[in-house]
C-alpha positions in Angstrom: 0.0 0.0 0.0 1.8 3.2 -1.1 1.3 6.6 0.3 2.3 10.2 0.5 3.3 11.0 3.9 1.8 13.6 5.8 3.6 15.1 8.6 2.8 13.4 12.3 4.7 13.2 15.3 5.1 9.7 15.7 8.4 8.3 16.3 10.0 4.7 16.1 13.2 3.7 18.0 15.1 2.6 15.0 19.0 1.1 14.5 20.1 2.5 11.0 23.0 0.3 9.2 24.7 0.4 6.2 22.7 -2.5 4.4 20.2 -2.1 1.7 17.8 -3.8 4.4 17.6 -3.6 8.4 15.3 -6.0 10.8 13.5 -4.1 13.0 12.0 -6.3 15.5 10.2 -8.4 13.0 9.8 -6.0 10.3 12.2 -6.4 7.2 12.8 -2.9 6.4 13.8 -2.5 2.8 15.6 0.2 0.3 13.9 0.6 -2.6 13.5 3.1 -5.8 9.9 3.8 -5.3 7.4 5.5 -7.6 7.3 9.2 -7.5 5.6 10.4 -4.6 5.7 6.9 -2.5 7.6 7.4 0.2 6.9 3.8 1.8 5.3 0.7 0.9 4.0 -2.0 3.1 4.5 -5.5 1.9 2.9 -9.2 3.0 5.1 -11.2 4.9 6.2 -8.3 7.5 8.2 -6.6 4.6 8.6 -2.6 4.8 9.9 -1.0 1.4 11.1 2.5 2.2 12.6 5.1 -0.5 16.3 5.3 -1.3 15.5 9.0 -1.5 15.0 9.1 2.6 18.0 10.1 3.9 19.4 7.4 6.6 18.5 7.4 10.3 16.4 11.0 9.6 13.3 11.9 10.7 11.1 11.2 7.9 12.6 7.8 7.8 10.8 7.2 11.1 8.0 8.3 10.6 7.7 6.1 6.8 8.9 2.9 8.9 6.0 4.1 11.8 3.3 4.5 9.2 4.0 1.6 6.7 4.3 -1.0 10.2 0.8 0.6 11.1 -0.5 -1.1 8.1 1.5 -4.1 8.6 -0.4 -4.7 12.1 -3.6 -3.8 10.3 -3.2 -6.4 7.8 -2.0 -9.0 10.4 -5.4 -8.0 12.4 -7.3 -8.4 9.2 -8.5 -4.9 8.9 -6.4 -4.1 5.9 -5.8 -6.6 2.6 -4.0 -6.1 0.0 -5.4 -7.0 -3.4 
C-alpha cells in the first residue's frame, strides 16, 4: 500500500546500518527506488519498502517505517488486505 506521507509526530526507536535492508524487531525494512511520490510501501510477509530518497536514520525515515508497520499490524489483524 503506497502513500504520501503527511507530517505526524510519531516516532519509532530505529538502529540504521549500512545495508540495503535492516530487521526491526520483526519487520524487514527494505531500500527501494519507489514510484514518485511513494515514500513507503508496506508488503505481506512483515516486509517494509522505504525510498532510497529518505535520507538514513532522519526523521522522515521514522515516521515512513511508523506508518508503513501501522499497516503491517492492520493487515496481520485483518482490517487491511492487500489485493
Amino acid at each position: 500500500m503506497a502513500f504520501k506521507m503527511k507530517r505526524t509526530k510519531a516516532t519509532f526507536p530505529f538502529k540504521g546500518e549500512d545495508h540495503d535492508f535492516v530487521h526491526e524487531g520483526d519487520y524487514k525494512i527494505v531500500r527501494k527506488d519507489l514510484d514518485e511520490g511513494v515514500l513507503g510501501e508496506a508488503e505481506n510477509g512483515k516486509v517494509v519498502n522505504i525510498d532510497v530518497s529518505i535520507p538514513k536514520g532522519s526523521k522522515k525515515e521514522k515516521e515512513v517505517i511508523t506508518h508503513e508497520i501501522h499497516h503491517q499490524e492492520e493487515m496481520n489483524d485483518g482490517v487491511l488486505a492487500l489485493s
